[in-house]
mmCIF file as gemmi writes it, N, C-alpha and C atoms, coordinates in Angstrom:
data_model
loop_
_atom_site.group_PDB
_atom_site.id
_atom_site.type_symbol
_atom_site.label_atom_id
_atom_site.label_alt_id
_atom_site.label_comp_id
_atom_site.label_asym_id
_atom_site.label_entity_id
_atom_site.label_seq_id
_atom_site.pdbx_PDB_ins_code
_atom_site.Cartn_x
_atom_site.Cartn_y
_atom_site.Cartn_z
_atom_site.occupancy
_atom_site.B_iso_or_equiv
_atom_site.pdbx_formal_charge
_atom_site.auth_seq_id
_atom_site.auth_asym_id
_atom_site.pdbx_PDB_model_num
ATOM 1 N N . UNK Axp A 1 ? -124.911 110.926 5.972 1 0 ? 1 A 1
ATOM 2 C CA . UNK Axp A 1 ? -126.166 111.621 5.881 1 0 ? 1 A 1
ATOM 3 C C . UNK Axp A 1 ? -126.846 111.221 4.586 1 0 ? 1 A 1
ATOM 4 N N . UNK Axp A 2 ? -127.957 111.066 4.746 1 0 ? 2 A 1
ATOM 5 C CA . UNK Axp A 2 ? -128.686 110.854 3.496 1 0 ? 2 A 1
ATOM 6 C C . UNK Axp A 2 ? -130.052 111.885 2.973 1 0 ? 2 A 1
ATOM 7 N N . UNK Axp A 3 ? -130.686 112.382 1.799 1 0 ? 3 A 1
ATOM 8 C CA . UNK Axp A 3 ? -131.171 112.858 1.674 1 0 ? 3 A 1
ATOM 9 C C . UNK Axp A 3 ? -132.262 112.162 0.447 1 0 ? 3 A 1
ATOM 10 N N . UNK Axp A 4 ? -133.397 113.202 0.62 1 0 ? 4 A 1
ATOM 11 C CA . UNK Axp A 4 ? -134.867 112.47 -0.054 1 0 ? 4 A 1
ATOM 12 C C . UNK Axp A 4 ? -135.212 113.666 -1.051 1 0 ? 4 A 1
ATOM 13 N N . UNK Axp A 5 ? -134.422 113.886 -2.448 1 0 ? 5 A 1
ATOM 14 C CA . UNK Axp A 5 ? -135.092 114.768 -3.194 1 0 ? 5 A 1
ATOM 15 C C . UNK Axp A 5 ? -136.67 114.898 -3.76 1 0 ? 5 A 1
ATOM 16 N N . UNK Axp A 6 ? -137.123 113.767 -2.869 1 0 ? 6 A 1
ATOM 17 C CA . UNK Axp A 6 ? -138.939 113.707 -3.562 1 0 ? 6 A 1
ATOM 18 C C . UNK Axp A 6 ? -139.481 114.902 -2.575 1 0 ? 6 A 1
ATOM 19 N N . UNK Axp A 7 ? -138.817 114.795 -1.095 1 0 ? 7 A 1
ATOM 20 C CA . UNK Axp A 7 ? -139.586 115.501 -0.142 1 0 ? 7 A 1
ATOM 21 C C . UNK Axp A 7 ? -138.859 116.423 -0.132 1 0 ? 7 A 1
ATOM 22 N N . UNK Axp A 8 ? -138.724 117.141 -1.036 1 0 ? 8 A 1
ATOM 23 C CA . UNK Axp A 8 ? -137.874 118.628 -0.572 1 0 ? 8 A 1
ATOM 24 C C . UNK Axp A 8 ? -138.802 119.848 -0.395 1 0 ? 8 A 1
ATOM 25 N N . UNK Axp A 9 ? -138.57 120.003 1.452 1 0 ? 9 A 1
ATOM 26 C CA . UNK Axp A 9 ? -139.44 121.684 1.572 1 0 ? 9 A 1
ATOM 27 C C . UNK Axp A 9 ? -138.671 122.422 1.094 1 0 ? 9 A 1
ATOM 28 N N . UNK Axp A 10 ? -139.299 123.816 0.744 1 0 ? 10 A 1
ATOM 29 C CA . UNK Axp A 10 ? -138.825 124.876 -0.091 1 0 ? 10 A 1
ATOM 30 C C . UNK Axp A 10 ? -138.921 125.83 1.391 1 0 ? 10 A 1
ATOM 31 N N . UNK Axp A 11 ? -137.552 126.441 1.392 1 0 ? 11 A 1
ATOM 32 C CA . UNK Axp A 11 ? -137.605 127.78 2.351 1 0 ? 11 A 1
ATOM 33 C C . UNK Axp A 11 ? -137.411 129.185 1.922 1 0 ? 11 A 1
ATOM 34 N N . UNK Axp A 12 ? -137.844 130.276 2.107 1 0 ? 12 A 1
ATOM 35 C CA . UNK Axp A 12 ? -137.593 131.527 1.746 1 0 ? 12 A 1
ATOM 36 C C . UNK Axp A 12 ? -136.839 132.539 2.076 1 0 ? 12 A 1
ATOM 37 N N . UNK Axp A 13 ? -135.478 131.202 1.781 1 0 ? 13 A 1
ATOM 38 C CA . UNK Axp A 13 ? -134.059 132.176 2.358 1 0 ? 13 A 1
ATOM 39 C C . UNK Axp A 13 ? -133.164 131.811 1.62 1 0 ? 13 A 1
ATOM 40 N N . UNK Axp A 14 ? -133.11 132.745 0.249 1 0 ? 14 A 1
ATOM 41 C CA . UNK Axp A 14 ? -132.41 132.375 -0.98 1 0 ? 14 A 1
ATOM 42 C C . UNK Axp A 14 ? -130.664 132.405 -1.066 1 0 ? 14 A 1
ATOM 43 N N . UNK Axp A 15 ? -130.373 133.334 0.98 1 0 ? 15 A 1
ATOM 44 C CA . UNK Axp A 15 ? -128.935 133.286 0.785 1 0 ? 15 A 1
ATOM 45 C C . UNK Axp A 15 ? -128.704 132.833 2.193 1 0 ? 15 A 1
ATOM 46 N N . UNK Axp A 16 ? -127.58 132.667 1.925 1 0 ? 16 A 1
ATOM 47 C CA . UNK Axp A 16 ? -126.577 131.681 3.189 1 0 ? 16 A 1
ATOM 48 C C . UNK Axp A 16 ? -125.108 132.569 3.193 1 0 ? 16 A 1
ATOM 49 N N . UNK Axp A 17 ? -124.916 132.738 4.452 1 0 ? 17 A 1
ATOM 50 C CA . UNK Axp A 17 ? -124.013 133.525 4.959 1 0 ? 17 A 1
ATOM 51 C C . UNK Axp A 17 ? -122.29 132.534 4.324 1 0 ? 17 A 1
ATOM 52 N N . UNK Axp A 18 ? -121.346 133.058 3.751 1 0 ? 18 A 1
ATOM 53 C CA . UNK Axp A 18 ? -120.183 132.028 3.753 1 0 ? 18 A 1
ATOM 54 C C . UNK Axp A 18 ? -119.7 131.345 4.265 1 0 ? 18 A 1
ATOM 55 N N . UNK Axp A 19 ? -119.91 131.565 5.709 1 0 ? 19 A 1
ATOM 56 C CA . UNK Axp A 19 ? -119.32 130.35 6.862 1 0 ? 19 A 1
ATOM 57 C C . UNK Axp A 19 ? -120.382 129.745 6.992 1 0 ? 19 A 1
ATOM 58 N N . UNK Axp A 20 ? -121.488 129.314 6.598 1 0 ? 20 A 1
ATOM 59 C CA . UNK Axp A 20 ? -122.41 128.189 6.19 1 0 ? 20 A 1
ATOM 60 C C . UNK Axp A 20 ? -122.45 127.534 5.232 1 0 ? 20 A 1
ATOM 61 N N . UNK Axp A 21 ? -121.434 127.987 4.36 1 0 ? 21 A 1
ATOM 62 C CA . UNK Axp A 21 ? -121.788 127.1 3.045 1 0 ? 21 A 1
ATOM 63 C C . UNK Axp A 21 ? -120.596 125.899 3.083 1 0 ? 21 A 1
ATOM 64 N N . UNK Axp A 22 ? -120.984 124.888 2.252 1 0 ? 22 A 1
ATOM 65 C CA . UNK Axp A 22 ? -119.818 123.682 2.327 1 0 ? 22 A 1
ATOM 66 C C . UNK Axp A 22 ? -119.75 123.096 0.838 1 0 ? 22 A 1
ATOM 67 N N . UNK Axp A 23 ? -118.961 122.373 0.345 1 0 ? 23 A 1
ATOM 68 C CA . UNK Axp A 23 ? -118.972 121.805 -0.905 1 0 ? 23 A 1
ATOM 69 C C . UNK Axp A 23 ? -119.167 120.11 -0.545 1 0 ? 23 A 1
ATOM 70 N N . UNK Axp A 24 ? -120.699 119.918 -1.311 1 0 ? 24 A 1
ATOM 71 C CA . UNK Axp A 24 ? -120.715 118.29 -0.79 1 0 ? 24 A 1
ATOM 72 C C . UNK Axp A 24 ? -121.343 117.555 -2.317 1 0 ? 24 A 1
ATOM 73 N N . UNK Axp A 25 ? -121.049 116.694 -2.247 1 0 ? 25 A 1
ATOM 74 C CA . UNK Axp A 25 ? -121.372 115.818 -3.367 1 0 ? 25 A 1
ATOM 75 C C . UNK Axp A 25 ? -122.84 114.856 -3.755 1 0 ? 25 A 1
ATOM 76 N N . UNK Axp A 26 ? -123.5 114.79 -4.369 1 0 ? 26 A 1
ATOM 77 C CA . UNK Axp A 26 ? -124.916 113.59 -3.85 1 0 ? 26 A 1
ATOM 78 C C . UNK Axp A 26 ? -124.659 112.755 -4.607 1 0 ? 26 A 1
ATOM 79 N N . UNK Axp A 27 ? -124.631 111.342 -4.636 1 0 ? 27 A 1
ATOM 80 C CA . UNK Axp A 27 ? -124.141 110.372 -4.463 1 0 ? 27 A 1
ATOM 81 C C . UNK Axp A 27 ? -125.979 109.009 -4.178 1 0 ? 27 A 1
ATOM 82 N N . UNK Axp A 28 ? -125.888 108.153 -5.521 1 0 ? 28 A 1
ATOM 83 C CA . UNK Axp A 28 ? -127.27 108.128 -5.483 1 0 ? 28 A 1
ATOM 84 C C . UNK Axp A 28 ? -127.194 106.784 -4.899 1 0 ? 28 A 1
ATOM 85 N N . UNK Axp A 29 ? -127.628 106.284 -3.888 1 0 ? 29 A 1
ATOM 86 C CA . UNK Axp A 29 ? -128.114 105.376 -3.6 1 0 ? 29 A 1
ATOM 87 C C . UNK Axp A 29 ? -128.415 104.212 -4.125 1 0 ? 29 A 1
ATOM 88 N N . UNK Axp A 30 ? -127.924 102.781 -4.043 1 0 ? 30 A 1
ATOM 89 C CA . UNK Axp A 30 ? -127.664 102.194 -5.312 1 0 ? 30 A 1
ATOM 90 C C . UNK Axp A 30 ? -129.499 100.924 -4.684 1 0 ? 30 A 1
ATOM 91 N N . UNK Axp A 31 ? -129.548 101.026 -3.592 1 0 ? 31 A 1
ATOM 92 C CA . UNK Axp A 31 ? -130.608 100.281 -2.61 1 0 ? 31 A 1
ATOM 93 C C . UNK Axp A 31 ? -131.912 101.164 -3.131 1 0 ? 31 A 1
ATOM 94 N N . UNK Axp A 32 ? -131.835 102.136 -2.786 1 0 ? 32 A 1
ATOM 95 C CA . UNK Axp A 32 ? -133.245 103.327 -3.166 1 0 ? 32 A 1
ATOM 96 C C . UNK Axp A 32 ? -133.036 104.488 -3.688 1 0 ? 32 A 1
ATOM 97 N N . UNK Axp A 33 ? -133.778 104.402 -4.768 1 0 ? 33 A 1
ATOM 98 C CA . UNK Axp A 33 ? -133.139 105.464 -5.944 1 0 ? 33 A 1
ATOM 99 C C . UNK Axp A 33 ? -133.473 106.696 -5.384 1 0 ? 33 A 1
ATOM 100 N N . UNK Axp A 34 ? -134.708 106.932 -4.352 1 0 ? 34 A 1
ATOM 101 C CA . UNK Axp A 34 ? -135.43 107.898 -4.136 1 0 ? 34 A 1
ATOM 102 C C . UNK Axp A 34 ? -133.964 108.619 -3.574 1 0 ? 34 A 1
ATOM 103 N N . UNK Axp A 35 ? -133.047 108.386 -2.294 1 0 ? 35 A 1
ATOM 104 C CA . UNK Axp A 35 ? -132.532 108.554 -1.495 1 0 ? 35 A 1
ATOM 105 C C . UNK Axp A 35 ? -130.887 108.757 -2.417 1 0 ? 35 A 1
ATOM 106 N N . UNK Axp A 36 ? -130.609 109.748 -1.526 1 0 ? 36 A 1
ATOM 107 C CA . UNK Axp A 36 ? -128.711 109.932 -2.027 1 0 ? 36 A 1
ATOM 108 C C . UNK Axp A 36 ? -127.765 110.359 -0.889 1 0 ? 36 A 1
ATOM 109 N N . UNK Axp A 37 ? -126.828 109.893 -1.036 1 0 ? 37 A 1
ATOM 110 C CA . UNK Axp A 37 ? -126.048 110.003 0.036 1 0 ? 37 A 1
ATOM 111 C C . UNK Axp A 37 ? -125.019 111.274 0.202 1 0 ? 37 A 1
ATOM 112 N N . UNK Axp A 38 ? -125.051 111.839 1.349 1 0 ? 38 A 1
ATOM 113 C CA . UNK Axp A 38 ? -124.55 113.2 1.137 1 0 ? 38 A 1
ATOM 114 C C . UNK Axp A 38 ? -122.867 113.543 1.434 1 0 ? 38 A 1
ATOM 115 N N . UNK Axp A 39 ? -121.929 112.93 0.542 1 0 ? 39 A 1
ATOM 116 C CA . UNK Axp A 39 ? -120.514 113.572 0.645 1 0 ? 39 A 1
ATOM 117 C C . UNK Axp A 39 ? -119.926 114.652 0.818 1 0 ? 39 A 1
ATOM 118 N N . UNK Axp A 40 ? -119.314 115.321 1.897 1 0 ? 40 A 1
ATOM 119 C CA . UNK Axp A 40 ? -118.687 116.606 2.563 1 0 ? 40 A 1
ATOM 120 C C . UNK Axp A 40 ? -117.163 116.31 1.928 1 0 ? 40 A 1
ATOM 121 N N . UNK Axp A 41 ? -116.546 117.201 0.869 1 0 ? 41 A 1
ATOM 122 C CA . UNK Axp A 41 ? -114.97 117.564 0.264 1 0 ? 41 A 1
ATOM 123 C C . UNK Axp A 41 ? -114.398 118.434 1 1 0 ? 41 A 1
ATOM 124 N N . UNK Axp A 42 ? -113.494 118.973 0.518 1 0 ? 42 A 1
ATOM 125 C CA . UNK Axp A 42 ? -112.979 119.96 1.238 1 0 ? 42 A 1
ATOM 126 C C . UNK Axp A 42 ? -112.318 120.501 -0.224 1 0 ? 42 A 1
ATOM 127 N N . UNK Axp A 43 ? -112.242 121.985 -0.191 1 0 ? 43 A 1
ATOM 128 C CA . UNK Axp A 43 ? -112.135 122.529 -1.253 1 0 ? 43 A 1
ATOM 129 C C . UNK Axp A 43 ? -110.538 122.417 -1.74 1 0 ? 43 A 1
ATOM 130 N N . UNK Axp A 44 ? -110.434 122.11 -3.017 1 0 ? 44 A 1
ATOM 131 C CA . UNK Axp A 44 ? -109.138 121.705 -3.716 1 0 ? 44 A 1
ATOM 132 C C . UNK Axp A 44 ? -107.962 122.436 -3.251 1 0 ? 44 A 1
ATOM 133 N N . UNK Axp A 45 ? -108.511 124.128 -3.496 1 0 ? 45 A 1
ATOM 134 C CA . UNK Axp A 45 ? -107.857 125.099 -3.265 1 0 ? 45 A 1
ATOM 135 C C . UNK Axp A 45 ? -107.138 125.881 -2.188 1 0 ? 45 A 1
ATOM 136 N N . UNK Axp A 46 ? -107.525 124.9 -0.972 1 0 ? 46 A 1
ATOM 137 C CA . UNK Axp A 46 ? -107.437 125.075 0.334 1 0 ? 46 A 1
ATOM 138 C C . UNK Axp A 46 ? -106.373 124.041 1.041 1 0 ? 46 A 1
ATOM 139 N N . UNK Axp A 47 ? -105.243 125.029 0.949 1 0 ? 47 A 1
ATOM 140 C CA . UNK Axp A 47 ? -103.727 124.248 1.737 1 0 ? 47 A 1
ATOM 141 C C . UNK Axp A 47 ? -103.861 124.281 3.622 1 0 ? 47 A 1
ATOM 142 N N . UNK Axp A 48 ? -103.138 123.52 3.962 1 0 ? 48 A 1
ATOM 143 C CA . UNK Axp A 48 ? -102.843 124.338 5.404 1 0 ? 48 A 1
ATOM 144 C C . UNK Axp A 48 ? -101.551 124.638 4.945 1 0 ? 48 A 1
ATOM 145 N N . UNK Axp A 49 ? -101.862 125.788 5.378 1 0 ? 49 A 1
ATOM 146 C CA . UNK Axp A 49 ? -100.39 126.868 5.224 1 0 ? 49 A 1
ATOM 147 C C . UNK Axp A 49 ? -100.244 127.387 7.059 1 0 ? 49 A 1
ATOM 148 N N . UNK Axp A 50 ? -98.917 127.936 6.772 1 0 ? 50 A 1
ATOM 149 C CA . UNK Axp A 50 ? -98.475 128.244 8.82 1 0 ? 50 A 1
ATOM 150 C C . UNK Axp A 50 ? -99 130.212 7.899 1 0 ? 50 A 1
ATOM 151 N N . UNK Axp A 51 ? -99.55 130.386 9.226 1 0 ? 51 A 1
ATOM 152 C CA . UNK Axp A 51 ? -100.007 132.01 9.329 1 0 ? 51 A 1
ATOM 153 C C . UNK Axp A 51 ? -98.838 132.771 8.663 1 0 ? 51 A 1
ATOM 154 N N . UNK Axp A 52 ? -99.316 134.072 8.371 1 0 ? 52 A 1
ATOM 155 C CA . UNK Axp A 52 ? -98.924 134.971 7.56 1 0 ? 52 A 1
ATOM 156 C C . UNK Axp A 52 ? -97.609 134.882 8.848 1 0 ? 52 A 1
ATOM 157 N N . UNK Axp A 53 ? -96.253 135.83 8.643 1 0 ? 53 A 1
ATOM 158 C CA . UNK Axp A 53 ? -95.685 136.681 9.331 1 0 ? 53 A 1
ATOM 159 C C . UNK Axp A 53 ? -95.422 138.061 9.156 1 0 ? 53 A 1
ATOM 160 N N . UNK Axp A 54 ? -95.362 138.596 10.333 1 0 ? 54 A 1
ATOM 161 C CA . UNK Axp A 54 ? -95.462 139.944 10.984 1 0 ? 54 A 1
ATOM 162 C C . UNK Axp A 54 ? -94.735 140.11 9.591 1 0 ? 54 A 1
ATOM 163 N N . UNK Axp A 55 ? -95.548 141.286 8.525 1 0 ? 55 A 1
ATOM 164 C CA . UNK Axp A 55 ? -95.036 141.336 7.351 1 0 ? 55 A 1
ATOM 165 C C . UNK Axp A 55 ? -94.387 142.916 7.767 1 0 ? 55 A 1
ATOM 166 N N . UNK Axp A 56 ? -94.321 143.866 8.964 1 0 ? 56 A 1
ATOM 167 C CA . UNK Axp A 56 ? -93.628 145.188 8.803 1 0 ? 56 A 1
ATOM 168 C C . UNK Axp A 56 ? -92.288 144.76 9.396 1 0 ? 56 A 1
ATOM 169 N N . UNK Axp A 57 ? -91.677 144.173 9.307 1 0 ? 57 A 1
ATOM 170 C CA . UNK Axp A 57 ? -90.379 143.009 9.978 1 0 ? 57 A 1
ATOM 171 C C . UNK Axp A 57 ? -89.468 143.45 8.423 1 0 ? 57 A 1
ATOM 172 N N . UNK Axp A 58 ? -90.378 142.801 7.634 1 0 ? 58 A 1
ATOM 173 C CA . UNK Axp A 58 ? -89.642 142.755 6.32 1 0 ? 58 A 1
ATOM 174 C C . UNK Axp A 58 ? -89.31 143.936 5.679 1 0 ? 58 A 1
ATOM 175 N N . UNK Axp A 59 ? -90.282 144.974 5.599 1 0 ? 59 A 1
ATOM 176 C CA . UNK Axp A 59 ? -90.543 146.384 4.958 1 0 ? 59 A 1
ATOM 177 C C . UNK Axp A 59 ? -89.381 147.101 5.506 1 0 ? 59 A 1
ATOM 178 N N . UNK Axp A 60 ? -88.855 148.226 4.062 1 0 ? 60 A 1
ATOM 179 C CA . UNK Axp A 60 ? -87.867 148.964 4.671 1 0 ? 60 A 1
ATOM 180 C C . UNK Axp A 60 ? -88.33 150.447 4.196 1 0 ? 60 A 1
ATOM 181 N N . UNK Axp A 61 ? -88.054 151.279 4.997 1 0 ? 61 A 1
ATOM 182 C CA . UNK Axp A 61 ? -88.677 152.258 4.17 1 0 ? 61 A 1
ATOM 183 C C . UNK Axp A 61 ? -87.683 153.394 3.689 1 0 ? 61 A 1
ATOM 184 N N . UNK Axp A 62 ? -87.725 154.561 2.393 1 0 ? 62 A 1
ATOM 185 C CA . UNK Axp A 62 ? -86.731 154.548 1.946 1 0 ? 62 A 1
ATOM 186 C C . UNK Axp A 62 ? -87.162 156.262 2.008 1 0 ? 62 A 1
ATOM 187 N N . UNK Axp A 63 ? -86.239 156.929 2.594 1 0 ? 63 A 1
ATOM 188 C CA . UNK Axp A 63 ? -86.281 158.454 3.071 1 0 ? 63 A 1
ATOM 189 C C . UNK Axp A 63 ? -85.856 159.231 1.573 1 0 ? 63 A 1
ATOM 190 N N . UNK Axp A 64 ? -86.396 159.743 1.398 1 0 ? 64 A 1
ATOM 191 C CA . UNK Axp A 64 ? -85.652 160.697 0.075 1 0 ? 64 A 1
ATOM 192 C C . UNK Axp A 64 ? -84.839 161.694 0.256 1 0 ? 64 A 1
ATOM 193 N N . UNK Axp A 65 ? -83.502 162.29 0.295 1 0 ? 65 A 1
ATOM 194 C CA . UNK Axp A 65 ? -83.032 163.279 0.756 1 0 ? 65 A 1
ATOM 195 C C . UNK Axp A 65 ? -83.64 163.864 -0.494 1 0 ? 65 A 1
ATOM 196 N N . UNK Axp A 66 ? -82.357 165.618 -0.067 1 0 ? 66 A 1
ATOM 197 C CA . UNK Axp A 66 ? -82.526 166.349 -1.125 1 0 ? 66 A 1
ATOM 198 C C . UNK Axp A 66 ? -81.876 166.18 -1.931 1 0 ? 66 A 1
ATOM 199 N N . UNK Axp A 67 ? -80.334 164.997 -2.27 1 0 ? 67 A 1
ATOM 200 C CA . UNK Axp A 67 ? -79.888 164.816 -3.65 1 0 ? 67 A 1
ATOM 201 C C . UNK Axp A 67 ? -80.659 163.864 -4.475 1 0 ? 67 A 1
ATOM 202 N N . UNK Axp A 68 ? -81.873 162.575 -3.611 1 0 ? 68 A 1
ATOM 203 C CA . UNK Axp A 68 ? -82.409 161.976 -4.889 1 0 ? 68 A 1
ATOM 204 C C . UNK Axp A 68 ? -83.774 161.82 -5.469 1 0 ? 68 A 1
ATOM 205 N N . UNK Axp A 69 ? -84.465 163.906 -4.765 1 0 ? 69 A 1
ATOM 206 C CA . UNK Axp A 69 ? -85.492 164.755 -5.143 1 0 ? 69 A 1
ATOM 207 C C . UNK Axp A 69 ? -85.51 166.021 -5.884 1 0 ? 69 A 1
ATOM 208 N N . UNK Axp A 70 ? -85.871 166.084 -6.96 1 0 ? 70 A 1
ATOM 209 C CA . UNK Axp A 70 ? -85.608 167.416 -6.908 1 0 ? 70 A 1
ATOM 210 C C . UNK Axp A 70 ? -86.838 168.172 -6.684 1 0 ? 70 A 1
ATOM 211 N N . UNK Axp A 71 ? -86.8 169.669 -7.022 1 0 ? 71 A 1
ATOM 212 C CA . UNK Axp A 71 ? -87.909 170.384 -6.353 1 0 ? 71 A 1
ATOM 213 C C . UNK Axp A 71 ? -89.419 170.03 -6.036 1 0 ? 71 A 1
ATOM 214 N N . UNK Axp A 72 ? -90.015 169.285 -7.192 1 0 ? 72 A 1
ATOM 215 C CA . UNK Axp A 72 ? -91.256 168.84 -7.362 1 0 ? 72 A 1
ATOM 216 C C . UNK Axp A 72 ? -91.288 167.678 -6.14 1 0 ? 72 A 1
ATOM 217 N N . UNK Axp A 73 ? -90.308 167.158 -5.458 1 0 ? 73 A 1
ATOM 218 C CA . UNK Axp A 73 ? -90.336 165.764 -5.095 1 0 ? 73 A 1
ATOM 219 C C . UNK Axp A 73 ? -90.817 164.633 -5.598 1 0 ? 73 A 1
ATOM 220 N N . UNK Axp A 74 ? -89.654 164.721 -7.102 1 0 ? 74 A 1
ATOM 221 C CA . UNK Axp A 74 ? -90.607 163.851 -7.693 1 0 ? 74 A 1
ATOM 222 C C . UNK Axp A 74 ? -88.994 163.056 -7.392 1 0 ? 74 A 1
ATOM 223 N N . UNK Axp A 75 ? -88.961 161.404 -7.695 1 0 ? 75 A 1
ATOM 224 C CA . UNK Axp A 75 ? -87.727 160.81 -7.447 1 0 ? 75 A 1
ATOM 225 C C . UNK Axp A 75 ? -86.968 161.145 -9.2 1 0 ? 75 A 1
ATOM 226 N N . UNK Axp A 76 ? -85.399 161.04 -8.664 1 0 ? 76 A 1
ATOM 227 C CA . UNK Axp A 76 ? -84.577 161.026 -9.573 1 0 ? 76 A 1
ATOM 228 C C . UNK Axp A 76 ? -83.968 159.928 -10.248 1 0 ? 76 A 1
ATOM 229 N N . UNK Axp A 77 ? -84.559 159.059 -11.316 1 0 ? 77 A 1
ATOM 230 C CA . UNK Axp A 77 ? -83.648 157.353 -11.385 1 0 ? 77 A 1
ATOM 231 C C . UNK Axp A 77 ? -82.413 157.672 -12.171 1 0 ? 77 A 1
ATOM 232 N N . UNK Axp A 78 ? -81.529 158.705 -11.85 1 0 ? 78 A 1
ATOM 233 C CA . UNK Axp A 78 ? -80.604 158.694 -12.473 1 0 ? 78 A 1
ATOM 234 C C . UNK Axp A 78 ? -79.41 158.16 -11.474 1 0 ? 78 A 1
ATOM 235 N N . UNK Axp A 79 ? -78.483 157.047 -11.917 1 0 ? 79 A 1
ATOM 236 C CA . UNK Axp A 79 ? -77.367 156.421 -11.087 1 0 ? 79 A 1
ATOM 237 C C . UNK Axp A 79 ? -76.547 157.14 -11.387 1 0 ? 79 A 1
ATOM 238 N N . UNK Axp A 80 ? -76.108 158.156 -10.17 1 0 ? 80 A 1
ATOM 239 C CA . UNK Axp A 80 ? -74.4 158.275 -10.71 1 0 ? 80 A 1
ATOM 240 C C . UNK Axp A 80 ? -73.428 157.43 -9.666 1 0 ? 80 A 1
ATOM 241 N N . UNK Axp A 81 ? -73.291 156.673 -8.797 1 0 ? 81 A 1
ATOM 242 C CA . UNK Axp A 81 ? -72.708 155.735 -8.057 1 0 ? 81 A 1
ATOM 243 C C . UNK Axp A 81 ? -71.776 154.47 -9.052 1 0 ? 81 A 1
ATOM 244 N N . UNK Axp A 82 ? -72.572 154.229 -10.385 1 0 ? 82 A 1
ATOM 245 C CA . UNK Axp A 82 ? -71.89 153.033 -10.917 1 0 ? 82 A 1
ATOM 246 C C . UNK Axp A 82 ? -71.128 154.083 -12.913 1 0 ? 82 A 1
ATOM 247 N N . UNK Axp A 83 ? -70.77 153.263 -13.262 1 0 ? 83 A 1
ATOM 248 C CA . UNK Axp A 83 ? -70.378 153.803 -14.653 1 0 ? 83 A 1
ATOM 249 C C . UNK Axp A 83 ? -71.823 153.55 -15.6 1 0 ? 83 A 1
ATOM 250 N N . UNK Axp A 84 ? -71.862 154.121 -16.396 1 0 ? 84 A 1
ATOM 251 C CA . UNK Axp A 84 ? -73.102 153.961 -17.09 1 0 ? 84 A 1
ATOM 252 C C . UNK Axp A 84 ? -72.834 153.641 -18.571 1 0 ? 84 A 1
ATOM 253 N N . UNK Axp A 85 ? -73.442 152.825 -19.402 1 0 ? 85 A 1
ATOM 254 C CA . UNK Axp A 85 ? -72.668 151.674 -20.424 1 0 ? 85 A 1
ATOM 255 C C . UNK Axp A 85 ? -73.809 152.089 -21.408 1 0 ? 85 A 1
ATOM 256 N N . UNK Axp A 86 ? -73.398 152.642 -22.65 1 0 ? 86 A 1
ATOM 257 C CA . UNK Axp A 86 ? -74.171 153.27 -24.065 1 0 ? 86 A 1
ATOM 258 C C . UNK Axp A 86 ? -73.868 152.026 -25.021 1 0 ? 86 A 1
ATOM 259 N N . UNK Axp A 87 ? -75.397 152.572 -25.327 1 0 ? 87 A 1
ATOM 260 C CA . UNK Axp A 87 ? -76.005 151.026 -26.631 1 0 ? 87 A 1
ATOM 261 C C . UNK Axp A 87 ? -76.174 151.551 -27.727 1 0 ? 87 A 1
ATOM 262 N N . UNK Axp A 88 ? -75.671 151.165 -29.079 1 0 ? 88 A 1
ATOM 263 C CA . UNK Axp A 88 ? -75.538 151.894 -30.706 1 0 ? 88 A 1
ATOM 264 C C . UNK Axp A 88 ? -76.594 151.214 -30.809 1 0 ? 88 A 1
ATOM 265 N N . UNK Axp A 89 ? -78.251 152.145 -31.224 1 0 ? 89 A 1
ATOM 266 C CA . UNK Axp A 89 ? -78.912 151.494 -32.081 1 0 ? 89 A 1
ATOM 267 C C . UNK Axp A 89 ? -79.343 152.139 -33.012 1 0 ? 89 A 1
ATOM 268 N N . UNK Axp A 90 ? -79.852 151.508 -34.196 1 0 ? 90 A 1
ATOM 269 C CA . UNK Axp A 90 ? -80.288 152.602 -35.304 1 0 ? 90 A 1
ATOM 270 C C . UNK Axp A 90 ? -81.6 152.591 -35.581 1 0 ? 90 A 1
ATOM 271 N N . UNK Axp A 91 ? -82.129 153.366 -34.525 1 0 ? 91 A 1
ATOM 272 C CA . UNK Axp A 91 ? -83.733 153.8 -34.869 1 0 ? 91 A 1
ATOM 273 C C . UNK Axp A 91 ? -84.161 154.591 -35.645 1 0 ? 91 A 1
């Protein structure tokens, strides 16, 4: 495609929807300066990647009884399952 920046009409439609827009390059014509040639990229940032997967497959969800809530239901991070290992520091 080539284009003529001398003859450029002006239109009064200052926006373009996103699936209209493209990233292209102009590229000047080495025959006629008037004229440039119009290069279509494809954006850097744009992999083909394989579709998401069914991401609630993965999710587990985690029930709170009443030993690891207490009244407020707020959670408890206290472990008593493992031994718990004290650090000397002098603050």
């Amino acid at each position: 495609m080539l284009a003529n920046f001398k003859d450029v009409r002006r239109h009064n439609e200052p926006y373009i929807l996103a699936s209209q827009a493209m990233q292209v390059f102009y590229v000047e014509d080495p025959n006629d300066c008037d004229w440039h040639v119009i290069i279509t990229t494809d954006a850097r940032a744009k992999y083909n990647m394989q579709p998401m997967a069914d991401v609630d497959t993965y999710l587990q969800s985690y029930i709170c009884n009443s030993e690891d809530c207490n009244e407020h239901e707020e959670v408890v991070w206290v472990r008593d399952d493992i031994a718990g290992v004290e650090i000397e520091s002098d603050l």
